[in-house]
VOVEX-189388 format. One line per 8 residues: number of its first residue (from 0); their letters; for each residue z, x, y of C-alpha. Coordinates in steps of 0.1 Angstrom, whole numbers, padded with zeros to 4 digits. Example, Ala and Ser with C-alpha at 12.3 -4.5 7.8 and 13.67 -1.06 7.14 Angstrom:
2
0 = as = 0078,0123,-0045; 0071,0137,-0011
! end
This chain:
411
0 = xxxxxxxx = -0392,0000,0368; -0413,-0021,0344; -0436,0009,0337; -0403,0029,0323; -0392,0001,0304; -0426,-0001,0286; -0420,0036,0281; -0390,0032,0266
8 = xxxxxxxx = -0397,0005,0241; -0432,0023,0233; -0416,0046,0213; -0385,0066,0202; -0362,0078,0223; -0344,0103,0200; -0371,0119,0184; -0383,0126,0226
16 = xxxxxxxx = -0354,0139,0233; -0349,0162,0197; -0385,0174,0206; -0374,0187,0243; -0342,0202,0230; -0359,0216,0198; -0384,0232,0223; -0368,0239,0252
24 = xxxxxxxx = -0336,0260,0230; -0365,0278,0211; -0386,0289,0244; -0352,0301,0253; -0354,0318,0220; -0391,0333,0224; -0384,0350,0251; -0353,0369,0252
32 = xxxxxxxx = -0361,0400,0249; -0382,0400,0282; -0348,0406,0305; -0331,0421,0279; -0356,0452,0269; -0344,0474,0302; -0309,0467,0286; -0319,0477,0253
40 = xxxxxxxx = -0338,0507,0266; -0303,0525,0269; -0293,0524,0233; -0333,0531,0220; -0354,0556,0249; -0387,0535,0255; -0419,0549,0273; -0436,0525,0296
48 = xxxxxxxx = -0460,0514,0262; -0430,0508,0240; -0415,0485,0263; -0443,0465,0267; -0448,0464,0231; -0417,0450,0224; -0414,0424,0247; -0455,0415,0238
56 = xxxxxxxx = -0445,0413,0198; -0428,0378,0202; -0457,0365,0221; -0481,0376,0196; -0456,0365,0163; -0459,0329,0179; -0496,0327,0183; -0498,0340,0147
64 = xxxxxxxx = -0470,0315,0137; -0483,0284,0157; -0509,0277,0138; -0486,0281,0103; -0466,0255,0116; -0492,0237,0127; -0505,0232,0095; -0472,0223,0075
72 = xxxxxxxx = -0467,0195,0107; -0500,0178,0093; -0484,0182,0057; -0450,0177,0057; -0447,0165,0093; -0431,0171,0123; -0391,0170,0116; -0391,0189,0085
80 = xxxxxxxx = -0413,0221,0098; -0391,0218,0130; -0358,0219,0106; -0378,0246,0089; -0386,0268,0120; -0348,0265,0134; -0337,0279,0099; -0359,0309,0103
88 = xxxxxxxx = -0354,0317,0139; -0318,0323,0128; -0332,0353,0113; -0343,0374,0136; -0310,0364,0156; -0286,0378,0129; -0306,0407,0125; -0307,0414,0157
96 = xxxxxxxx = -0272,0407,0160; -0256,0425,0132; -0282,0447,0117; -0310,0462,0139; -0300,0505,0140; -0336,0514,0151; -0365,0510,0173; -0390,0505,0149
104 = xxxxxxxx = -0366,0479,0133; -0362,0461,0164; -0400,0457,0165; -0395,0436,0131; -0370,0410,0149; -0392,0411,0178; -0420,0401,0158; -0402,0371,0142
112 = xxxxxxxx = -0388,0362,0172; -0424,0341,0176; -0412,0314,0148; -0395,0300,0178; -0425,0303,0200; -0444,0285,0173; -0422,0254,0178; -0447,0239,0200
120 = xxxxxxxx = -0464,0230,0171; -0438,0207,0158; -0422,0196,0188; -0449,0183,0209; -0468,0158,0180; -0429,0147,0166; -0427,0132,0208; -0465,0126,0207
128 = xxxxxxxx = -0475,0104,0181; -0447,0084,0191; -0461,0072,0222; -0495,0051,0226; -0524,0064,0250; -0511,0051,0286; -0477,0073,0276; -0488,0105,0262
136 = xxxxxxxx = -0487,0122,0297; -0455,0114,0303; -0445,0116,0268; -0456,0151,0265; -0445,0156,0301; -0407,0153,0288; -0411,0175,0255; -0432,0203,0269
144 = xxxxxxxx = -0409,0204,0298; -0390,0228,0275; -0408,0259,0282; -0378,0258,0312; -0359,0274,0283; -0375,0307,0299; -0358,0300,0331; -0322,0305,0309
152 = xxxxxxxx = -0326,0336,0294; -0337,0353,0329; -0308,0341,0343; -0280,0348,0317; -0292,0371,0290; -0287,0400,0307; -0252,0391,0322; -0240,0378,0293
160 = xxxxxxxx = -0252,0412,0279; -0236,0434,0308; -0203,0414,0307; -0197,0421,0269; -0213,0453,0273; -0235,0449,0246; -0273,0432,0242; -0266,0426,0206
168 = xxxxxxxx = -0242,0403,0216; -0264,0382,0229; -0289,0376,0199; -0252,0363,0179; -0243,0337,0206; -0282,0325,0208; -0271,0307,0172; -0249,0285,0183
176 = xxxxxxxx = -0274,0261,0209; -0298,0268,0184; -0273,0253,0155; -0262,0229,0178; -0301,0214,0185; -0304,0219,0148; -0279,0193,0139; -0289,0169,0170
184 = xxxxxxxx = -0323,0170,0158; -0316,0163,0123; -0296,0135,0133; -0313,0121,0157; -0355,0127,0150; -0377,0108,0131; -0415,0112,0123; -0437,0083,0132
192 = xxxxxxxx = -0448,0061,0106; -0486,0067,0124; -0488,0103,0108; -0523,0114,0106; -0541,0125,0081; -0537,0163,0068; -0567,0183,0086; -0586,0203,0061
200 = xxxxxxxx = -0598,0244,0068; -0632,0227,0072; -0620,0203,0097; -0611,0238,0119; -0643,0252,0111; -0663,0227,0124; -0641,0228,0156; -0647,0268,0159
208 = xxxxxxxx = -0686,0264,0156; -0686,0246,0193; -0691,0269,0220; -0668,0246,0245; -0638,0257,0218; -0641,0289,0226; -0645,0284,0265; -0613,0268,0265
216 = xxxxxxxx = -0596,0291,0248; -0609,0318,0270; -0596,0296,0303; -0559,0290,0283; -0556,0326,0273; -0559,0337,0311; -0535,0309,0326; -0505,0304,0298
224 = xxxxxxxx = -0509,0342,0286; -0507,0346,0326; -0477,0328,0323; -0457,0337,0290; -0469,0374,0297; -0455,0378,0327; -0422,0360,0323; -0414,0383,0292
232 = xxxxxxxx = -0427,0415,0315; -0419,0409,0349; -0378,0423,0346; -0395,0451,0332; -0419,0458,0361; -0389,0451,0387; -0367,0472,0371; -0392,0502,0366
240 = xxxxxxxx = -0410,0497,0401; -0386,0486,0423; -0356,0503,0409; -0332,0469,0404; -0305,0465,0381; -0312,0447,0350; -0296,0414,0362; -0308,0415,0395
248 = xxxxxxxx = -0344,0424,0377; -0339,0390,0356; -0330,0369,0388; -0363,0380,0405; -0381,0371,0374; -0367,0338,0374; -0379,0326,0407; -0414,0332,0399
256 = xxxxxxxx = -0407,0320,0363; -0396,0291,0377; -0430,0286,0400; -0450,0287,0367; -0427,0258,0347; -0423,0234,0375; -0461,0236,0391; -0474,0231,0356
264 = xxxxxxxx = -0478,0189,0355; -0482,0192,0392; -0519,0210,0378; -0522,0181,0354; -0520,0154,0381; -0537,0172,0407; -0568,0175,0380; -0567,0142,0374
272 = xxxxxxxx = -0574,0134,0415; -0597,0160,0424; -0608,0168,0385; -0598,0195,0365; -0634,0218,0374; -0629,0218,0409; -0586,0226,0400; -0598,0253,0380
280 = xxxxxxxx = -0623,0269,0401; -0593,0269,0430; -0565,0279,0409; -0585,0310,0393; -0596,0318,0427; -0562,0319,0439; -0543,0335,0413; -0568,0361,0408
288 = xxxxxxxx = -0567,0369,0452; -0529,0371,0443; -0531,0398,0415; -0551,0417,0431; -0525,0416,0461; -0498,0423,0437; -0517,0458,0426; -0513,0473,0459
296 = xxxxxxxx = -0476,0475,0451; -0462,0460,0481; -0427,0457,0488; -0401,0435,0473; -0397,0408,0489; -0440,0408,0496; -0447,0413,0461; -0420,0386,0451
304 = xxxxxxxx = -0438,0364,0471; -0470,0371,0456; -0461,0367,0423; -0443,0337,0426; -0477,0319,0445; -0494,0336,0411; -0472,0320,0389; -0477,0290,0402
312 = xxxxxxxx = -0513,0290,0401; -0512,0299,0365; -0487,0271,0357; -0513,0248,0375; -0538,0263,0357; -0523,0251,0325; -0517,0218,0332; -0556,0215,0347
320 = xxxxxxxx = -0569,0232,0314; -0552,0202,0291; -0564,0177,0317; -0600,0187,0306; -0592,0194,0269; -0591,0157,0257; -0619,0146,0274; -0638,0167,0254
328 = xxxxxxxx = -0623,0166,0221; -0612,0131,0220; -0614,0130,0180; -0601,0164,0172; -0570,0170,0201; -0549,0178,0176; -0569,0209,0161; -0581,0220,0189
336 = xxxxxxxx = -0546,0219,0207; -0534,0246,0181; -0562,0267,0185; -0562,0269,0220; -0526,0273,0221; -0529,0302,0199; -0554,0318,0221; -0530,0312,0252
344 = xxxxxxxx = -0502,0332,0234; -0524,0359,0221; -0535,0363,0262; -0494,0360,0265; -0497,0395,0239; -0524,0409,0258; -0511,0414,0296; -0476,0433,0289
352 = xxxxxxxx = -0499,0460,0269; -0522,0459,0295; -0493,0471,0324; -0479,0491,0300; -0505,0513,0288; -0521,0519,0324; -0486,0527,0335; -0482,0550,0306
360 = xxxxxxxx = -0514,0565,0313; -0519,0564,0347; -0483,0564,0367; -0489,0529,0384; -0489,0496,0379; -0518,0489,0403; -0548,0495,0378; -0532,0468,0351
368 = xxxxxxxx = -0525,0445,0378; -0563,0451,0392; -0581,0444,0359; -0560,0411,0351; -0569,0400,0387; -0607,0411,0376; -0603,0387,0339; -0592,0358,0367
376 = xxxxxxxx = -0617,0362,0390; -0638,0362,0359; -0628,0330,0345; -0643,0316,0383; -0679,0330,0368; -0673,0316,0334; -0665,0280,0351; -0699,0279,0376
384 = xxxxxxxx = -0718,0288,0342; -0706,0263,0322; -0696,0233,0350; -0730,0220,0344; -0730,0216,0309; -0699,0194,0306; -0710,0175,0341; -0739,0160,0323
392 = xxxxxxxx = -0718,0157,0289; -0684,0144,0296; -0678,0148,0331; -0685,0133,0365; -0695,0152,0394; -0660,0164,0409; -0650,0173,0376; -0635,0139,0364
400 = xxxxxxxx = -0635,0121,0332; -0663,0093,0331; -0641,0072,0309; -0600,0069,0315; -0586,0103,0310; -0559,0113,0289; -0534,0126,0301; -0523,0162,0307
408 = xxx = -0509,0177,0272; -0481,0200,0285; -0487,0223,0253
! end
């Protein structure tokens, strides 16, 4: 009871809560043409590669994006590129809406449709610098809980689209939560007078030249791409494979979709007790064994199953990933955060084009699912390469920090 008292006076209240709804209402956002592409397919004929295109554009848009409004947070801050990203993610929404008559310009909205997945890069530092060091787990614990916003749109885009008989429908009521959080959050955020200083390019150059940047954004491209990939492809795949109907596609995605969001700072603490090598080197393992399962194309309820203990890995695997990240870069989190969480999303573009194109070319989803499995499995190699390296630099033996860790960055 005291610890959540010192929470609550540690730092602002509102501006945590504008950051979650901010976040959460634009993952909602991100992601919405995942359940609703097998809808959409009716009105504009998709092959197997066009689907996956479309539903991997957004992903890609906010990889691309995040690091735009990463930028203008360190210059402007926080609340104004969050008022900023809301404005222009009702863009894509009206056009969508009211204006889209072709396939080519749907790819357009699709590909704006990452401003809102670029919200993470306002949301999390307006709750973040908020909170002193022995709060930022829990701090960004509450804000990146948003990415639940996925869990939304599996379960009601497409039956909000099927009882108005329209998808486009859909894209015109998103604008009201996201007007709603709009005015909540201009009412109710507030930057922290500790704003840091603006980084210069140089500042990300230096960060680039390190090898262990680049190792961690290997690791996050597999587990969040994992993640954001599969929760805007996985209607597809149950629609197309198994032959549901586009809502009860969506409700199947959910439940795994839900495995990856809730397991994610269950990774986080569990790195912390058993440290975050020894998490990784399981959780790969694992979700790799599963994806390879997956590609023998079992049946339904076996392959729901599956996916759903893959999900959860790859949630895990998040949280353990930013359980490592600060112990490393304890002076430049706030850089490296973007770029990593760039790389994740552009692992998020990645996968759907990966099913999608072997299914194109080949007939099955087996081979896709086989070679994603294989990049897993991979990251296991990667890990006993490197575990030595940051033992001796910045870790203990089992994988722990030497000095008191930060905590998990739910980014």
């Amino acid at each position: 009871m005291a610890d959540r008292k010192g929470f609550l006076k540690s730092g602002h209240t509102p501006s945590l809560f504008s950051a979650f709804l901010y976040f959460d209402t634009s993952f909602m956002i991100w992601v919405l043409l995942g359940p609703l592409a097998v809808i959409i397919m009716n009105d504009y004929p998709m092959d197997a590669a066009q689907k996956a295109n479309l539903v991997a554009l957004p992903i890609l848009g906010g990889s691309i994006l995040r690091l735009v409004l990463g930028y203008f947070t360190d210059v402007i801050g926080p609340k104004r590129t969050g008022q900023i990203g809301m404005i222009l993610t009702m863009i894509p929404l009206v056009w969508g809406w009211l204006f889209v008559n072709s396939l080519s310009q749907l790819y357009i909205v699709a590909l704006l449709l990452g401003v809102a997945g670029a919200s993470f890069a306002a949301a999390l530092p307006l709750a973040s610098r908020w909170y002193p060091p022995q709060y930022q787990g829990l701090a960004m614990g509450i804000a990146g809980a948003g990415n639940s916003g996925t869990v939304f749109t599996t379960l009601f885009a497409n039956r909000i689209a099927q009882h108005y008989g329209s998808w486009e429908v859909v894209f015109g009521l998103a604008l009201i939560p996201i007007a709603i959080v709009f005015i909540v959050f201009t009412l109710l955020a507030k930057d922290s007078p500790n704003q840091p200083a603006p980084r210069k390019l140089s500042d990300y150059g230096a960060v680039l030249k390190q090898r262990d940047t680049w190792m961690f954004c290997i690791l996050y491209s597999v587990t969040f791409g994992g993640f954001v990939g599969l929760s805007n492809y996985l209607t597809i795949f149950f629609n197309t494979q198994y032959g549901l109907d586009p809502v009860r596609a969506a409700d199947f995605t959910t439940i795994c979709v839900i495995a990856g969001s809730l397991f994610r700072p269950v990774g986080g603490w569990l790195a912390d007790k058993l440290g975050g090598i020894r998490m990784l080197l399981l959780l790969y393992g694992f979700a790799g064994i599963m994806l390879a399962c997956i590609s023998t194309l079992p049946s339904l309820g076996i392959v729901t199953a599956l996916l759903f203990a893959g999900m959860m890995a790859l949630g895990m695997g998040n949280g353990s990933v930013f359980q490592l990240v600060p112990q490393r870069f304890q002076n430049e989190i706030g850089i490296v955060t973007g770029i990593v969480g760039a790389a994740g999303g552009l692992g998020g573009y990645f996968l759907p084009k990966i099913l999608g194109s072997l299914k194109q070319s080949t007939g099955s989803y087996g081979p896709g699912f086989l070679i994603i499995s294989g990049v897993a499995l991979a990251c296991v190699a990667l890990i006993f390469i490197i575990q030595g390296s940051w033992k001796r630099s910045f870790l203990d033996n089992g994988g722990k920090a030497r000095a008191s860790s930060s905590a998990s960055i739910a980014s």
